[in-house]
Backbone as CSV, one residue per row, in Angstrom:
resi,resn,N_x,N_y,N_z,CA_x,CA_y,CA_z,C_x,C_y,C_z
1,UNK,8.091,13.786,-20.675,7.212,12.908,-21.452,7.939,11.611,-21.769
2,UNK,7.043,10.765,-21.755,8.073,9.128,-21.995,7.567,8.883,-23.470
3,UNK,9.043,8.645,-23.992,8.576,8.330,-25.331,9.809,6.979,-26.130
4,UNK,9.361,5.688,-25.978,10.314,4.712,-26.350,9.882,4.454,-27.763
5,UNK,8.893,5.060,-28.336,8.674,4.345,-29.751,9.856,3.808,-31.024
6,UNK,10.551,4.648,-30.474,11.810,4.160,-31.388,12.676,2.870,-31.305
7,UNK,12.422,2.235,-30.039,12.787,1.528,-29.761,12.967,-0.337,-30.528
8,UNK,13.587,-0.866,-30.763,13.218,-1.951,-31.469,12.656,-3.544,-30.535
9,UNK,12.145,-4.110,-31.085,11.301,-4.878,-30.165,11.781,-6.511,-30.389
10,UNK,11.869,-7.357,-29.378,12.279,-8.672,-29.791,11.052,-9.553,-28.926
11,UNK,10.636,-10.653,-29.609,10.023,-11.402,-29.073,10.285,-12.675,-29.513
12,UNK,10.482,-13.147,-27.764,10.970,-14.823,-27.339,10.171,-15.809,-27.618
13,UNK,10.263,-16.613,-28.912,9.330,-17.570,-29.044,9.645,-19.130,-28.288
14,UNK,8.831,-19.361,-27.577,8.940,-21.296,-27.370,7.881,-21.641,-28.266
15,UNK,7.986,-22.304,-28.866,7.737,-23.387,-29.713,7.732,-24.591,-30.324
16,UNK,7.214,-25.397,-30.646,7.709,-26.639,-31.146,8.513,-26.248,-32.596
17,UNK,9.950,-27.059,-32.565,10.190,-26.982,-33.830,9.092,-27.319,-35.360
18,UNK,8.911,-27.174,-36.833,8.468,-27.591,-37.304,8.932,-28.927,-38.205
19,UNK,10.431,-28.834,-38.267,11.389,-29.646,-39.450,10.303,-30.369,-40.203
20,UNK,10.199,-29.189,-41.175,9.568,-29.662,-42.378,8.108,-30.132,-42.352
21,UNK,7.291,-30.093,-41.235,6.512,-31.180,-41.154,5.055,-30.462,-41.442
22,UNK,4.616,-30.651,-42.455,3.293,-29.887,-43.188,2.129,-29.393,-41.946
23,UNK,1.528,-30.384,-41.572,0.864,-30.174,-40.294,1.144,-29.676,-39.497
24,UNK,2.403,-29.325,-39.099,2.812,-28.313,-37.921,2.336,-27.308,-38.251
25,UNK,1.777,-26.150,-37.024,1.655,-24.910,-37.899,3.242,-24.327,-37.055
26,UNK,3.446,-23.184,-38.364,5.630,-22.367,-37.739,4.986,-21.264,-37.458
27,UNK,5.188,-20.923,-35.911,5.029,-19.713,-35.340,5.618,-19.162,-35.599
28,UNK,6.900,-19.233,-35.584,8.344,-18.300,-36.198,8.333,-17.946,-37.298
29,UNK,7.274,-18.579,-38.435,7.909,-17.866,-39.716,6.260,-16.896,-39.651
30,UNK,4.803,-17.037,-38.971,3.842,-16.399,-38.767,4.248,-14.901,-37.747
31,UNK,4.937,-15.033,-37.346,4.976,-14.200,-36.037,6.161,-13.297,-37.252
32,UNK,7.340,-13.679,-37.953,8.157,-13.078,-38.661,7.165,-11.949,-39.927
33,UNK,6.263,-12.903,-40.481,5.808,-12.052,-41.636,5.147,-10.758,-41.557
34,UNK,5.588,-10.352,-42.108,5.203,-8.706,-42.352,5.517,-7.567,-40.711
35,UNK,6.327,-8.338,-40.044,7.194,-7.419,-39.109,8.368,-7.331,-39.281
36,UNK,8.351,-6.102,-38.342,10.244,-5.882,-37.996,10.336,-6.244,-36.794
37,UNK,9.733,-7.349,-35.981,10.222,-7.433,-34.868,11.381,-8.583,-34.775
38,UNK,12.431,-8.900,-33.806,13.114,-9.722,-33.802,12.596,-10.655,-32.998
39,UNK,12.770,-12.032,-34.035,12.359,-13.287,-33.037,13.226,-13.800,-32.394
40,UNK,13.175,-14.341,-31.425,14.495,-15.250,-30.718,13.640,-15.967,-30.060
41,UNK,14.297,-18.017,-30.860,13.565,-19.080,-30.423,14.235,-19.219,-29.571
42,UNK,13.383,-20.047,-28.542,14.354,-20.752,-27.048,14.151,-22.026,-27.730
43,UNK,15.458,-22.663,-27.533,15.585,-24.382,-27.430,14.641,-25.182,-26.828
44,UNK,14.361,-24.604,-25.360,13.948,-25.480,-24.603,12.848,-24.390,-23.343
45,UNK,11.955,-24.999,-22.695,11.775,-23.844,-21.218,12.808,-23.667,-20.613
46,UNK,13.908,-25.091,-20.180,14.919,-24.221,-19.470,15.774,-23.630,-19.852
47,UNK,16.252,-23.308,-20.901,16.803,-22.300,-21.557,16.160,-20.645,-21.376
48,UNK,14.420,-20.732,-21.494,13.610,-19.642,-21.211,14.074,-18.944,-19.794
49,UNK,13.608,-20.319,-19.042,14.036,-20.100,-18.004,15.040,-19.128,-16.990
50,UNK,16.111,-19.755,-17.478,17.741,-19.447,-17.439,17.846,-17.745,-18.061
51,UNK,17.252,-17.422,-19.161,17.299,-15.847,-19.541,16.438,-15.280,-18.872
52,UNK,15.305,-15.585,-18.027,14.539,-14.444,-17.452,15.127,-14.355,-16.332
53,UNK,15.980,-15.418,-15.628,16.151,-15.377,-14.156,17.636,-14.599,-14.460
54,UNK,17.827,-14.699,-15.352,19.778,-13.629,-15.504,19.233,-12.802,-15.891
55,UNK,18.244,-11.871,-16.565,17.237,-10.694,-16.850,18.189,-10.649,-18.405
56,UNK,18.063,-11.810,-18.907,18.825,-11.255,-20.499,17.211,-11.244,-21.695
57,UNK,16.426,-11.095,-21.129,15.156,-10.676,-22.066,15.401,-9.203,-22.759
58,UNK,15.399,-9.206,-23.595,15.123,-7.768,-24.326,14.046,-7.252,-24.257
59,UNK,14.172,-5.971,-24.162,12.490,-4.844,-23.678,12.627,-3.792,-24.678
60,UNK,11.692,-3.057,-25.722,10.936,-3.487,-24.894,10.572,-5.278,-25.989
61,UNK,9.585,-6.019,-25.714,9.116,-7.360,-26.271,8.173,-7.678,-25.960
62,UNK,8.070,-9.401,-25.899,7.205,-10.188,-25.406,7.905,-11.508,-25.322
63,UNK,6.836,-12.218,-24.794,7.367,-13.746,-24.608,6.063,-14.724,-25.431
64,UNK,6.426,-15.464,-26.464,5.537,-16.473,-26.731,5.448,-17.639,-26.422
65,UNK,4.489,-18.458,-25.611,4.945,-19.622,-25.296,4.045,-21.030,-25.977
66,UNK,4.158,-22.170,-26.923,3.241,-22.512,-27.098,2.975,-23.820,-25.737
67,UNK,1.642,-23.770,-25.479,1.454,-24.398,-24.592,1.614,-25.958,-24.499
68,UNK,1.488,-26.177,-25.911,1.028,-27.562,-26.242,2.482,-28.459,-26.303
69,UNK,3.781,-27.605,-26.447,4.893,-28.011,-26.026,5.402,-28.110,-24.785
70,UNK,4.970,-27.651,-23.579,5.503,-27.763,-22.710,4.384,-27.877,-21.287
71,UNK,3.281,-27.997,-21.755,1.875,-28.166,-20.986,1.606,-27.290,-20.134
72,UNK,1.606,-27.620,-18.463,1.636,-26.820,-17.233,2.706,-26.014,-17.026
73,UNK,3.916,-26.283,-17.990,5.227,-25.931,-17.564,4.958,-24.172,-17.977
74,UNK,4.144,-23.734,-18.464,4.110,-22.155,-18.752,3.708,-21.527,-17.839
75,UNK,3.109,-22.151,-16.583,2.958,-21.769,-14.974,4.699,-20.937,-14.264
76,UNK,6.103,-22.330,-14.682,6.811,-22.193,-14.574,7.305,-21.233,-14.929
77,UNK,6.798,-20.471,-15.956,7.520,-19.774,-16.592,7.095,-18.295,-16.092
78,UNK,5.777,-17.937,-15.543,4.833,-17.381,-15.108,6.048,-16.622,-13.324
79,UNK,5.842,-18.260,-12.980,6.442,-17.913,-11.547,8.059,-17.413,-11.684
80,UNK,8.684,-17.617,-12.996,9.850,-17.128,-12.638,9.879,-15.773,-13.444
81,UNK,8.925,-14.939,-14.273,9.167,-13.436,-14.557,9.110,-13.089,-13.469
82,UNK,7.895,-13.682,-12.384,7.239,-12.957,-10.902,8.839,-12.963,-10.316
83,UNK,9.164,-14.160,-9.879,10.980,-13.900,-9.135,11.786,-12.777,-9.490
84,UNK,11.513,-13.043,-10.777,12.719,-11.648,-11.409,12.104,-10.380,-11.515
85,UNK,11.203,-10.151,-11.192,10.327,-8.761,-11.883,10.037,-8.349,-12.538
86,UNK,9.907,-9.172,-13.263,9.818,-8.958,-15.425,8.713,-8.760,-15.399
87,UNK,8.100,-7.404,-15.951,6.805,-7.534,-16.788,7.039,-7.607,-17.911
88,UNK,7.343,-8.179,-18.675,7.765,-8.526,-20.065,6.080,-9.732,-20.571
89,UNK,5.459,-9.031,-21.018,4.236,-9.633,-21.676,4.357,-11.105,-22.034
90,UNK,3.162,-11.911,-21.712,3.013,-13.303,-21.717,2.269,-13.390,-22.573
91,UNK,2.493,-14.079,-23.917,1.204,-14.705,-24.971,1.158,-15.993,-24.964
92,UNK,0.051,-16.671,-24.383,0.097,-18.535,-24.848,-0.538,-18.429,-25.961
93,UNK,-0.387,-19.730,-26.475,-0.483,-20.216,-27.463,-1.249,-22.053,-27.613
94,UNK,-2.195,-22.408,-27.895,-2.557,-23.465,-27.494,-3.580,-24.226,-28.387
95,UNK,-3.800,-25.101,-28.528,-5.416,-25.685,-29.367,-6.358,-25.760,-28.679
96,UNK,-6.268,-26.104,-27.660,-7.871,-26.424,-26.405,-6.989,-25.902,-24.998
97,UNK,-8.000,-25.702,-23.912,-7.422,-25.261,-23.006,-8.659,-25.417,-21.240
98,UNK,-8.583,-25.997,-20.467,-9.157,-26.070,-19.435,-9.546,-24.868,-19.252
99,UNK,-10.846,-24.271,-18.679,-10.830,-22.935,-18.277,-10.794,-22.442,-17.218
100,UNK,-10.099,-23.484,-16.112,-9.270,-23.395,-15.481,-7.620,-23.092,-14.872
101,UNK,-7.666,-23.619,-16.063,-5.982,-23.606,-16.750,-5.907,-22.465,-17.653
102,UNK,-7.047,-21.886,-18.021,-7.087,-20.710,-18.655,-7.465,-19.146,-17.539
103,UNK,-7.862,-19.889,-16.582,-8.137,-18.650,-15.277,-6.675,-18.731,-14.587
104,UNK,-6.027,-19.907,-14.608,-4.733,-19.294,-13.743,-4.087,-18.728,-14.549
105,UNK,-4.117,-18.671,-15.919,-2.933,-18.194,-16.510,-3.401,-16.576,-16.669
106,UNK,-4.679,-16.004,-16.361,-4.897,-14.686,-16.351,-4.482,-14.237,-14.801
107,UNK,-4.683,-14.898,-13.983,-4.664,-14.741,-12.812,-3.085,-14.590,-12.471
108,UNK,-2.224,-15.328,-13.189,-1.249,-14.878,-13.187,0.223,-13.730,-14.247
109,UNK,-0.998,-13.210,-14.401,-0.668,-11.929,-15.322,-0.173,-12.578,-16.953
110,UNK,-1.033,-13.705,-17.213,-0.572,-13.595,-18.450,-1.687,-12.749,-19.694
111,UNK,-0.992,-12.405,-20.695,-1.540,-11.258,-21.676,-2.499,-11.355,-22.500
112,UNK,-2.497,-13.270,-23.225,-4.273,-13.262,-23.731,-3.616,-14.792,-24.119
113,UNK,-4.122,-15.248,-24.124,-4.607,-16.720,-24.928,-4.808,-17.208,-26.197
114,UNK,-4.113,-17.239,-27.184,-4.786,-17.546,-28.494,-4.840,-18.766,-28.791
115,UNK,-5.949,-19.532,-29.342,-5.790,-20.818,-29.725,-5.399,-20.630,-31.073
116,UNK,-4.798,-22.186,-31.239,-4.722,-22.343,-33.169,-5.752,-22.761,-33.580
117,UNK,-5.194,-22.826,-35.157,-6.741,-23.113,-36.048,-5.319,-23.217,-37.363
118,UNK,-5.284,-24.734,-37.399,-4.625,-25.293,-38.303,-5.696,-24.793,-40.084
119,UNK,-6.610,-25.097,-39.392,-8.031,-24.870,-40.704,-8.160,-23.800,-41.366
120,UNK,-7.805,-22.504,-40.460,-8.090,-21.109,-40.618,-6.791,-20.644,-40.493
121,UNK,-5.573,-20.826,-41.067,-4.497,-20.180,-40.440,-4.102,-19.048,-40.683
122,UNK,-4.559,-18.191,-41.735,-4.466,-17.018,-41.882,-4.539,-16.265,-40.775
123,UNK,-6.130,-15.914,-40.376,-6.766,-15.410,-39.295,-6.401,-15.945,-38.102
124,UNK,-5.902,-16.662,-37.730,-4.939,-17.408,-36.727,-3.542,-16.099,-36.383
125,UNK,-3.163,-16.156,-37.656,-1.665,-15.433,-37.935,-1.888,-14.382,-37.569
126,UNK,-3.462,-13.544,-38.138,-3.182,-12.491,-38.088,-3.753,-11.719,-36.661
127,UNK,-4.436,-12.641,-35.968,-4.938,-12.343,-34.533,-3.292,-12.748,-33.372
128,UNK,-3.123,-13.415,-33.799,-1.802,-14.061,-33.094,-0.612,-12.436,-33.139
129,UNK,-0.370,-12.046,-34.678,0.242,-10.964,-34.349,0.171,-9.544,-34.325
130,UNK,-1.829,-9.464,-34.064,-2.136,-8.270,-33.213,-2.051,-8.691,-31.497
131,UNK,-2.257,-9.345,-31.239,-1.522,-9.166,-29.935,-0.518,-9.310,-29.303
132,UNK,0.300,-9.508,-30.509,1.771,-9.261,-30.261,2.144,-7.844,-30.067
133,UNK,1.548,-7.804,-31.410,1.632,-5.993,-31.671,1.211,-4.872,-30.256
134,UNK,-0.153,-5.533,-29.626,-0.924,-4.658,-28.515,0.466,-5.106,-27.034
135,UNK,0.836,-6.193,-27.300,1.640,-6.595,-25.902,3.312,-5.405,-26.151
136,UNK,3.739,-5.701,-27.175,4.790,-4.676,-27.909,4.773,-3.120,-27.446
137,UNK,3.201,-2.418,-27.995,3.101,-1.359,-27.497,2.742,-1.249,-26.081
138,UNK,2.133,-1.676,-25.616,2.093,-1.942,-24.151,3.661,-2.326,-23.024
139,UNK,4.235,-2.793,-23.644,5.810,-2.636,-23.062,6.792,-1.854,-23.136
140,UNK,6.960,-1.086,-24.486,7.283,-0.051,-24.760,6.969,1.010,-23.797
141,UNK,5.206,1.268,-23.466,5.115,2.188,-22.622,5.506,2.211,-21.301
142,UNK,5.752,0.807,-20.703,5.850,0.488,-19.461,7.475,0.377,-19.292
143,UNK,8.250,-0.009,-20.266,9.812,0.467,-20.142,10.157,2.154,-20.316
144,UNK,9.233,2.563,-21.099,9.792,4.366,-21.117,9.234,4.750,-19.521
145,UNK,8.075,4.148,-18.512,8.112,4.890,-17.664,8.666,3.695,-16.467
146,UNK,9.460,3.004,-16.494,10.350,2.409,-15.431,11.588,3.128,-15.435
147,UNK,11.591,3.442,-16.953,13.247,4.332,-17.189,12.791,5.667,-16.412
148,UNK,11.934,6.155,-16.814,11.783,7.722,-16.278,11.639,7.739,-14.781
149,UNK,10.926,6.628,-13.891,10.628,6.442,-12.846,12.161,6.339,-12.168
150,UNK,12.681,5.390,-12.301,14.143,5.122,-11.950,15.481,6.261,-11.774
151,UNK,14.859,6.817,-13.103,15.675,8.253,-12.914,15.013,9.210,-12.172
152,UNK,13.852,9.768,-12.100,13.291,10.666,-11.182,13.826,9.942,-9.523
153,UNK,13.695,8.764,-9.075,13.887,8.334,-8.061,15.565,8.510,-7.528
154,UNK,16.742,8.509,-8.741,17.667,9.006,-8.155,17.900,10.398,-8.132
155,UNK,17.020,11.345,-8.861,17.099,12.418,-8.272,16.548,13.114,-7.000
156,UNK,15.225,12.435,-6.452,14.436,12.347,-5.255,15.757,12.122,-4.152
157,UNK,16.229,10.754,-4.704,17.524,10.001,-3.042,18.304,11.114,-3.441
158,UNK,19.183,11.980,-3.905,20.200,13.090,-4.126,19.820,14.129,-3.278
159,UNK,18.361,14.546,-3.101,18.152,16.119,-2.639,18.207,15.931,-0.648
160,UNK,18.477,16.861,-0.720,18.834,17.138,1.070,17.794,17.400,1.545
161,UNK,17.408,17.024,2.839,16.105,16.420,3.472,15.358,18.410,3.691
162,UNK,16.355,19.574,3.775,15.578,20.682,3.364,14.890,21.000,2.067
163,UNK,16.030,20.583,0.728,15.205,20.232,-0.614,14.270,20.057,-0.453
164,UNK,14.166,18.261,0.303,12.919,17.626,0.394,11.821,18.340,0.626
165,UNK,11.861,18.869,1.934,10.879,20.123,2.480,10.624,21.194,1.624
166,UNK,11.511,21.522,1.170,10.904,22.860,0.233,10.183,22.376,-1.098
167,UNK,10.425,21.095,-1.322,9.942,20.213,-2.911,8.095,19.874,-2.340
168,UNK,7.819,19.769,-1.139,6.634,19.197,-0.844,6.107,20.526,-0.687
169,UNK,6.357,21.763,-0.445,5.829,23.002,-0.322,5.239,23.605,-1.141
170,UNK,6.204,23.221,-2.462,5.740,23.865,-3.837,4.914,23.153,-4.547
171,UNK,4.982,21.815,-4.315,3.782,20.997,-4.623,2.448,21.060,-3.767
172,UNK,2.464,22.140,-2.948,1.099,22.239,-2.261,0.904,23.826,-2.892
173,UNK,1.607,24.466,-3.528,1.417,25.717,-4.014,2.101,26.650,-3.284
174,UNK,2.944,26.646,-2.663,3.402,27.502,-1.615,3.900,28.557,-2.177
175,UNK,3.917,29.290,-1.909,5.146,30.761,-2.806,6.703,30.995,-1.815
176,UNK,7.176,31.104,-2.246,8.482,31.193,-1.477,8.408,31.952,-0.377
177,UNK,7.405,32.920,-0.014,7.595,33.805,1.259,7.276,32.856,1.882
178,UNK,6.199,31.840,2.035,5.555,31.596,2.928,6.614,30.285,3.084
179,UNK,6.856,30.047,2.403,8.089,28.700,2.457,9.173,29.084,3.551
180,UNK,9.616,30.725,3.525,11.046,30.759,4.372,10.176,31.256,5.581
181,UNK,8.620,31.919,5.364,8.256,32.023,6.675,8.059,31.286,7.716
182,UNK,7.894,30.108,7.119,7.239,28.505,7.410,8.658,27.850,8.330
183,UNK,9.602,27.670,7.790,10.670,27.044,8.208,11.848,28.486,8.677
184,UNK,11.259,29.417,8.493,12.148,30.492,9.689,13.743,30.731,8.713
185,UNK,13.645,30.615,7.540,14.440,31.109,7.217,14.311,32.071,6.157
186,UNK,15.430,32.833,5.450,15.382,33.780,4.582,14.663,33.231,2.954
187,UNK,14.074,33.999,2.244,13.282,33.965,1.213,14.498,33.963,0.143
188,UNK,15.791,34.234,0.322,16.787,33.989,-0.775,17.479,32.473,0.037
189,UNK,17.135,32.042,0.688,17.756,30.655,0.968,17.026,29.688,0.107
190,UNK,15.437,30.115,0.150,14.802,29.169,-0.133,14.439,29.350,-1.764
191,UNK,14.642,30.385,-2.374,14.493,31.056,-3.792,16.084,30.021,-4.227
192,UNK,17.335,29.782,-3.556,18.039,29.266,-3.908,17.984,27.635,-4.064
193,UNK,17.179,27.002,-3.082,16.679,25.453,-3.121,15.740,25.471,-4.131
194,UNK,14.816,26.031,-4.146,14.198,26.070,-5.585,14.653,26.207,-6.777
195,UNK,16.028,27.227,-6.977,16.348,26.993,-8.195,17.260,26.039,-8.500
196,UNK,18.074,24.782,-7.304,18.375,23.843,-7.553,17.558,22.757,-7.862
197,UNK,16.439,22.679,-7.435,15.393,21.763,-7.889,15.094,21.828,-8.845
198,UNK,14.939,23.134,-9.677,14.695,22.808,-11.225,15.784,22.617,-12.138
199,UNK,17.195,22.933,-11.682,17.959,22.365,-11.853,18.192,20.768,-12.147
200,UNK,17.812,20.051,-11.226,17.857,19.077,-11.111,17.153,17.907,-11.532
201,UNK,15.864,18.355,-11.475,14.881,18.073,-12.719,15.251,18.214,-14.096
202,UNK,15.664,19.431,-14.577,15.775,19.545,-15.746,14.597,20.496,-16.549
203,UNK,13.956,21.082,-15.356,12.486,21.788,-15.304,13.028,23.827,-15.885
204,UNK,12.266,23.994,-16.397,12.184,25.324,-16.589,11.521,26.496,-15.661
205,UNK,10.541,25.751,-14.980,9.885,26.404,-14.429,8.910,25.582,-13.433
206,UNK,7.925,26.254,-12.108,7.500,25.689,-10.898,6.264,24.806,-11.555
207,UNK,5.842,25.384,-12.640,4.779,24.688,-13.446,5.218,23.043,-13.905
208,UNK,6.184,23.537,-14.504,6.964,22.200,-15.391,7.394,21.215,-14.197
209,UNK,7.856,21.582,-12.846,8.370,20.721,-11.525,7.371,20.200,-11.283
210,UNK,6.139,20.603,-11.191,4.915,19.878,-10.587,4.192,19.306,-11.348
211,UNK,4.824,19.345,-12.329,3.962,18.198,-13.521,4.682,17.174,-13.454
212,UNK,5.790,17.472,-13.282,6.896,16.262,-13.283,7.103,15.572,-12.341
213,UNK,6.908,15.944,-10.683,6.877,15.581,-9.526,5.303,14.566,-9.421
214,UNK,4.472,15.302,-9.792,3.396,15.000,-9.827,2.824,13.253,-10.325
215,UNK,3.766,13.411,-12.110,3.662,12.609,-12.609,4.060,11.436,-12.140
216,UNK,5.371,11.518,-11.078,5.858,10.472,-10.627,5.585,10.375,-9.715
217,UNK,4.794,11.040,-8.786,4.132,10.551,-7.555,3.059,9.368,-8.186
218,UNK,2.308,9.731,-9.061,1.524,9.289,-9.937,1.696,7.472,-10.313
219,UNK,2.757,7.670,-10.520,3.343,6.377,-11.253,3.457,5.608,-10.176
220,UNK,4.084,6.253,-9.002,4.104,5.138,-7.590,3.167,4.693,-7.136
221,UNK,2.229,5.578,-7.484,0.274,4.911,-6.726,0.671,3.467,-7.794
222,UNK,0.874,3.585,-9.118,0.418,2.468,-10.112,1.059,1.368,-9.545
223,UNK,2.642,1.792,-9.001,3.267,0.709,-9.226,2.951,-0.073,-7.907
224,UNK,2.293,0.441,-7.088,1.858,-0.265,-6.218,0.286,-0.987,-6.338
225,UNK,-0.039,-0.253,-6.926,-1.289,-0.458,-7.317,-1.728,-1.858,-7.911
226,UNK,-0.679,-2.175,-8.935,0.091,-3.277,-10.086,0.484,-4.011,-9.612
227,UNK,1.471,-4.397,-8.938,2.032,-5.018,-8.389,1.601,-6.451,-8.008
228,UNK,2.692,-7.472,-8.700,1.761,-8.491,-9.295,2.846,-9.285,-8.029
229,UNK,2.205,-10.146,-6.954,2.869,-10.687,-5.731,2.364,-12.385,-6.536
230,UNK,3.302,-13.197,-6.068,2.927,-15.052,-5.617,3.690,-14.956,-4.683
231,UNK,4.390,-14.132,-4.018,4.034,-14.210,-2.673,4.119,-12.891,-2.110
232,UNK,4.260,-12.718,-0.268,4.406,-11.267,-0.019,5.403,-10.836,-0.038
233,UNK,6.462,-10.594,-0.977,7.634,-10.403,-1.027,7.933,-9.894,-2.696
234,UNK,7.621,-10.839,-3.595,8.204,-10.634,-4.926,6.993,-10.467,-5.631
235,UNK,6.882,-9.804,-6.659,5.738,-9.618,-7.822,6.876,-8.576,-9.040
236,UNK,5.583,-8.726,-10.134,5.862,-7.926,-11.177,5.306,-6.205,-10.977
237,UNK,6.587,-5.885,-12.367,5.873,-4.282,-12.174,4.551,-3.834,-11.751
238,UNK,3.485,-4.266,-13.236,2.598,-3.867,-14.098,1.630,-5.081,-14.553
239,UNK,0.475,-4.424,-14.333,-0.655,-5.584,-14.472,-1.305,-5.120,-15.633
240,UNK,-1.797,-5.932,-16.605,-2.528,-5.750,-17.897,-3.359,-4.506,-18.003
241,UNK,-3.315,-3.532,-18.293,-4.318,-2.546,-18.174,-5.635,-3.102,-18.456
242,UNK,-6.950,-2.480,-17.493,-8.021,-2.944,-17.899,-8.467,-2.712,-19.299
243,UNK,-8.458,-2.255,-20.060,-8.519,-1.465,-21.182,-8.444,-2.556,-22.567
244,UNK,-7.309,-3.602,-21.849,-6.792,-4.447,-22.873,-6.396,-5.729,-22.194
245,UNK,-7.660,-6.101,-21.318,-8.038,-6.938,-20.749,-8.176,-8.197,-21.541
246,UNK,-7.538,-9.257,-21.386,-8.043,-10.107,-22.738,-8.609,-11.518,-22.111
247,UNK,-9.592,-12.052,-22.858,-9.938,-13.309,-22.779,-9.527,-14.254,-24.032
248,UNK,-9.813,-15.099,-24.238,-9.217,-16.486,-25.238,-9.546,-15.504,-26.797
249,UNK,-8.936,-16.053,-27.479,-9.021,-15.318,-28.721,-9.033,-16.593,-29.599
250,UNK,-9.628,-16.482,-30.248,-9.716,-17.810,-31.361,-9.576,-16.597,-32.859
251,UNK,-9.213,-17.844,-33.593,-8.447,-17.375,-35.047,-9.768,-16.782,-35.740
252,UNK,-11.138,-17.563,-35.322,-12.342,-17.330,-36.569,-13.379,-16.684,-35.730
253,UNK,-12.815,-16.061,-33.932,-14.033,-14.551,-34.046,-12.745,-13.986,-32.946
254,UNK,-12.746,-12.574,-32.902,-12.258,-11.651,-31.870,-13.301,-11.613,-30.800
255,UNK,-13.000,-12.228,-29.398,-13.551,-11.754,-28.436,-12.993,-11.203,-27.455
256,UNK,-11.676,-10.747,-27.423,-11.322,-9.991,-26.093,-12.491,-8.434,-26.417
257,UNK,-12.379,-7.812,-24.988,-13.425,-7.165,-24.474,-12.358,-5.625,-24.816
């Protein structure tokens, strides 16, 4: 079972500084109140930059970017998680927005859109850090099963290409007679590959292997499934679940779907 909840969460704000300046609205001190998450401002995009492409982002998180500081440049920022493989959640941040410029930025896996509302800033704040919150738990889940995936996969490359064979047998239900009848050997050869496989798993039993085998066959449909390309070569993990599909969010109504 994947379970990261314990985990502590940091999210990368770009932003315009405020120094002092009444009319600004401070993402950093909105995004701070009433969490425990850790903020960490970037100076600059290329500073952003520079940490996603060395993979020094903390997970699980998010990334906040406000748009209105750095314009088109959050495209940039878009194309370089895709380079690195980061699914590390995208929130813009913006006052008005082309809805064009609002279709590429879904199109390119970013997480929802919120505009400001200098007028309304409460409800601003507090829509701003529920989908922090939904991008948070949503990464969490997707780092507990890259970790679990990663490790099931070096136990998969470890087993010997008879393992292998006897691991796809029992996942079709096979019983061990028919396993050593199948491949012509003795029923204690193959009673012995089996009990290294649950070994190796960490499984108790043929039940518990095929939930677990299963699960991660499972996960490979996704990750292919997901698989977020700008070109045919590089993409991200994990694509927004439909579920939590989002469109523009404004401070004074909830409309994601």
């Amino acid at each position: 079972m994947i379970d990261s909840a314990n985990e502590s969460a940091a999210v990368f704000l770009l932003a315009r500084q405020t120094n002092g300046e009444t009319a600004t609205i401070d993402l950093k001190s909105m995004i701070e109140t009433g969490s425990d998450w850790s903020v960490i401002p970037c100076s600059s995009s290329d500073q952003l930059l520079e940490w996603i492409s060395e993979g020094r982002l903390e997970r699980p998180g998010c990334l906040v970017v406000d748009v209105e500081l750095i314009g088109d440049g959050f495209q940039r920022v878009q194309k370089a998680l895709s380079e690195a493989s980061c699914s590390a959640p995208l929130i813009l941040v913006a006052g008005e927005l082309p809805i064009e410029t609002v279709v590429h930025a879904f199109e390119n896996g970013a997480w929802t859109v919120v505009l400001k509302s200098a007028d309304n800033a409460q409800k601003f704040s507090g829509s701003l850090r529920d989908h922090i919150r939904q991008a948070i738990d949503w990464d969490r889940f997707q780092v507990g099963m890259e970790k679990a995936h990663r490790k099931r996969n070096r136990i998969l490359d470890g087993l010997t290409e008879r393992q292998r064979k006897v691991l796809n047998c029992v996942m079709e239900g096979m019983p061990t007679k028919a396993i050593a009848a199948n491949y012509n050997v003795s029923k204690r050869l193959i009673e012995f590959e089996r009990s290294h496989l649950l070994s190796a798993f960490g499984v108790g039993g043929t039940a518990e292997l095929t939930a677990v085998v299963g699960e991660h066959r499972i996960v490979e449909k996704l990750l292919d499934r997901y698989h977020r390309f700008d070109s045919a070569e590089v993409g991200r993990s994990f694509q927004r679940p439909m579920a939590l599909r989002g469109s523009v969010s404004r401070s004074t109504v909830q409309v994601d779907e």
